[in-house]
C-alpha positions in Angstrom: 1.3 42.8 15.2 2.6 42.4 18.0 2.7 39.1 20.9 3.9 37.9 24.4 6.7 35.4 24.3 4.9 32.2 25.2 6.7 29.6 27.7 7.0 26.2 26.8 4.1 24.4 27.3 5.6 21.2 29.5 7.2 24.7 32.1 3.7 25.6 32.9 2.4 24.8 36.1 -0.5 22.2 36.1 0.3 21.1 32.4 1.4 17.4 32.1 1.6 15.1 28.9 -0.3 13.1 27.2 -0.4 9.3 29.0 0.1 6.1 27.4 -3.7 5.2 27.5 -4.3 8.2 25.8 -2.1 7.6 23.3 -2.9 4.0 22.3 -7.2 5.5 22.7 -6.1 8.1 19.7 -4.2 5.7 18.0 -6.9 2.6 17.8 -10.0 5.7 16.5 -7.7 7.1 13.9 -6.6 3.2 12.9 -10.1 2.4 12.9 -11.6 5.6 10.9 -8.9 4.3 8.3 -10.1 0.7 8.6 -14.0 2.0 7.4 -12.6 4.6 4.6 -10.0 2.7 3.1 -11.9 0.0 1.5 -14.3 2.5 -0.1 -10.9 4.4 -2.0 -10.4 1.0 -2.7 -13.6 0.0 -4.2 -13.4 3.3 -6.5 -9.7 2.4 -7.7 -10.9 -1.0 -8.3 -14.2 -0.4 -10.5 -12.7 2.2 -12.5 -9.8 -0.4 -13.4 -12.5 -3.4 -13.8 -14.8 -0.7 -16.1 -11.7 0.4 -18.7 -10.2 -3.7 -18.6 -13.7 -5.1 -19.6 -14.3 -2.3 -22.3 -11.0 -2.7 -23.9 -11.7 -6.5 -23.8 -15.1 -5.8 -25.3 -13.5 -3.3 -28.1 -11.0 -6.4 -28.4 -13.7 -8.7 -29.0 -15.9 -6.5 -31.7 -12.4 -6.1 -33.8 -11.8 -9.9 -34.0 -15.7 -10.3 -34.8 -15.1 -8.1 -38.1 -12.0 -10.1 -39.0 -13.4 -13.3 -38.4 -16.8 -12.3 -40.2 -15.4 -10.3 -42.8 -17.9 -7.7 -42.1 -18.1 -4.7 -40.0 -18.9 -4.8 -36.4 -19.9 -1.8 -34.2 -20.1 -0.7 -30.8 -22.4 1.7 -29.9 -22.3 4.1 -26.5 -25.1 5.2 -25.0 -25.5 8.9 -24.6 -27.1 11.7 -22.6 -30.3 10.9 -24.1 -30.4 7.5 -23.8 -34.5 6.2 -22.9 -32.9 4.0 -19.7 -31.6 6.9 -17.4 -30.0 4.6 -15.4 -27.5 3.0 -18.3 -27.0 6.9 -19.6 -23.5 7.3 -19.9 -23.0 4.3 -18.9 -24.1 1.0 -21.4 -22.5 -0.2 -24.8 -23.5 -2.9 -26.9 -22.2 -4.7 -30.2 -23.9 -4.3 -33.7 -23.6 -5.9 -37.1 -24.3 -4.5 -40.6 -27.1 -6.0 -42.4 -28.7 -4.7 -45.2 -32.6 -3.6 -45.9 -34.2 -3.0 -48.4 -36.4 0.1 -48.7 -40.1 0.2 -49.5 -41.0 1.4 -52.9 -39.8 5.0 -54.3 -36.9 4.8 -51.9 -33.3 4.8 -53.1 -32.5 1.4 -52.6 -30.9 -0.5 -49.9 -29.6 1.4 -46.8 -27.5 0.0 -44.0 -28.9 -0.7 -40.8 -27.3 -2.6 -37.4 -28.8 -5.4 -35.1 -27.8 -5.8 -31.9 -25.5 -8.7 -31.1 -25.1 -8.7 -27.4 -26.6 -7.5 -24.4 -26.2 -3.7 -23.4 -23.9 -4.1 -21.1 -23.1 -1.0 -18.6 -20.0 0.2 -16.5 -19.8 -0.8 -12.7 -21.7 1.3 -10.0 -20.8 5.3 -9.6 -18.5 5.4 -13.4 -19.8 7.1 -16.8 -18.4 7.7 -19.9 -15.6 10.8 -19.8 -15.4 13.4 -22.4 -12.1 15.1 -23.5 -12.2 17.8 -20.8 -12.4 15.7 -17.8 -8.9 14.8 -18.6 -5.6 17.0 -18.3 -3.2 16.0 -20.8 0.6 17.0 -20.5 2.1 19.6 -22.7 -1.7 20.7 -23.4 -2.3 19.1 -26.4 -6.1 18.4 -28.1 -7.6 15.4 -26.4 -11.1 14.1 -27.6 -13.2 11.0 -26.4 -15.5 9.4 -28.2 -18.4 11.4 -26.2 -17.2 14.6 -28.1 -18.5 13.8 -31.1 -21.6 13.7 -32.5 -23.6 10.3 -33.1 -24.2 9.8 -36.4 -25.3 6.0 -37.1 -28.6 5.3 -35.8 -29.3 2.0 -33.2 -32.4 0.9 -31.8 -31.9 1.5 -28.0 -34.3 -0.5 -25.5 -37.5 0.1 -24.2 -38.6 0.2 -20.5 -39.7 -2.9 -21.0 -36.1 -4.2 -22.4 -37.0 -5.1 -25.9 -35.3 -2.9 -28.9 -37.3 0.1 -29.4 -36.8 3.4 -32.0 -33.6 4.1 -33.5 -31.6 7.0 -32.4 -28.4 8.2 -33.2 -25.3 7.2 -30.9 -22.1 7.7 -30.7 -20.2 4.5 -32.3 -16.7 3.1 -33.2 -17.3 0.9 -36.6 -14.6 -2.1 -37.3 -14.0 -2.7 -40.6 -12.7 -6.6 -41.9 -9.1 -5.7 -42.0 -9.9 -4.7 -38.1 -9.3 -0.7 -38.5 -11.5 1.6 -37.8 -14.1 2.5 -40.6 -16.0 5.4 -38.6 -16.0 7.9 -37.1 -13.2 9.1 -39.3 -10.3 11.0 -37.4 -9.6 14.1 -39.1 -6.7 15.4 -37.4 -5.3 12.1 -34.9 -4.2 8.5 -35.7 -6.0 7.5 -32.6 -9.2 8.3 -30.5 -9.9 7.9 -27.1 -12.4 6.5 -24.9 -12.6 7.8 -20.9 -14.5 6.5 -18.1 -14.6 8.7 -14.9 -16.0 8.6 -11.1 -19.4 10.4 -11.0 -23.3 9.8 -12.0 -25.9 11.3 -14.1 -28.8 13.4 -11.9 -32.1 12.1 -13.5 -33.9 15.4 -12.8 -31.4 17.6 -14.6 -29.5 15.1 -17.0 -25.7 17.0 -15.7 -22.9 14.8 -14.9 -22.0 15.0 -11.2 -18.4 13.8 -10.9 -16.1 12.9 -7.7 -12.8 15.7 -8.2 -9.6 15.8 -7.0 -7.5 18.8 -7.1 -4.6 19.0 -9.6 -1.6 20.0 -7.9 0.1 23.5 -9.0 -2.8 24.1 -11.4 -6.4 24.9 -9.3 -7.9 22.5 -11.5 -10.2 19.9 -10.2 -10.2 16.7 -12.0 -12.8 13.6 -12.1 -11.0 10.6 -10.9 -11.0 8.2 -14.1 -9.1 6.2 -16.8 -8.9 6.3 -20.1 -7.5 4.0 -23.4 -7.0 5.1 -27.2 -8.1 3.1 -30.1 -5.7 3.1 -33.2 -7.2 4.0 -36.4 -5.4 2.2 -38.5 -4.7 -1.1 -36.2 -8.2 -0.6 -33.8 -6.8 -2.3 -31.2 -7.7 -0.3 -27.7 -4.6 0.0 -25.2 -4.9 1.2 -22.0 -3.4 4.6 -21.2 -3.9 4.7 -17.3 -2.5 1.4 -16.0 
């Protein structure tokens, strides 16, 4: 295709430049559309860093429980089906063991947990990841906790916010010596726990997560963080910081 050789602009006739008032006009809106947007990137960086520092320090605080106790503590997640839409994805709570017994013609005793603390939940606009939300380097396996399934049963609350039916959830298990008793990792010394930007749509229960484009792959990627829990140790560390 061909094209005309274009002058310079500042040759043409009736052209001039841009003043100094103009100038300093541009410069104040752009300074001031930064001023409003900035603190909300802010707020985001911020609440994903206070959501993954208070889990870790509630993980923390579970494992000391079972050493101190000498009995196994657990920390339950809530799930996709969790009653409270609101806390889905989103709340965790501390258990202990106890023992029941069964009624008559049962086999005995069976373990059940009772909730220790309040369900506590991450800060505003942050869920719980799962292992694909993440890109790992050298494409290796990554799993969350949120990829397996539940498999111990906890009462989870009621509208009204007392402790309602039992329902299985996905859960890490201290044991006294502070490892990990369950789930039991199969293939890793370690498993991981991920929170990300985004929120659960109550009409169709799907994930809707803020992205951001990983460079050189066309991937988009939820803005999050993420820590591992030892098996052997069960002390959380922070992988994002």
């Amino acid at each position: 295709m061909r094209c005309q050789r274009q002058h310079p602009t500042s040759f043409l006739p009736g052209r001039s430049a841009f003043s100094l008032i103009e100038l300093l006009v541009v410069t104040a809106v752009v300074a001031l559309l930064l001023a409003i947007a900035a603190p909300s990137f802010f707020s985001f960086h911020q609440g994903r860093k206070t959501g993954i520092h208070e889990l870790a320090g509630f993980l923390e605080h579970a494992r000391a429980e079972a050493i101190a106790r000498r009995a196994p503590r657990a920390v339950a997640f809530a799930d996709t089906g969790f009653p409270d839409k609101s806390a889905a994805l989103r709340a965790y709570a501390l258990f202990e063991e106890v023992t029941v017994e069964d009624g008559p013609g049962e086999n005995g005793p069976t373990a059940r947990f009772r909730r220790l603390s309040p369900w506590r939940t991450l800060p505003e606009g942050l869920v719980f990841a799962r292992g694909g939300d993440f890109e790992v380097i050298g494409g290796e396996p990554f799993r969350t906790l949120h990829d397996l399934r539940g498999e111990r049963r906890f009462a989870v609350p009621t509208p009204a916010g007392s402790d309602g039916a039992e329902q299985p959830l996905p859960s890490l298990v201290f044991g006294p010596d502070g490892g990990i008793r369950s789930p039991v990792f199969a293939d890793a010394d370690a498993l991981h726990l991920g929170i990300v930007e985004g929120f659960r749509d109550p009409s169709t229960g799907r994930v809707i997560h803020t992205a951001t484009r990983v460079s050189g792959s066309g991937r988009e990627l939820p803005n999050g963080e993420c820590l591992e829990v030892g098996y052997y140790t069960g002390r959380p560390r922070i992988l994002t910081d």
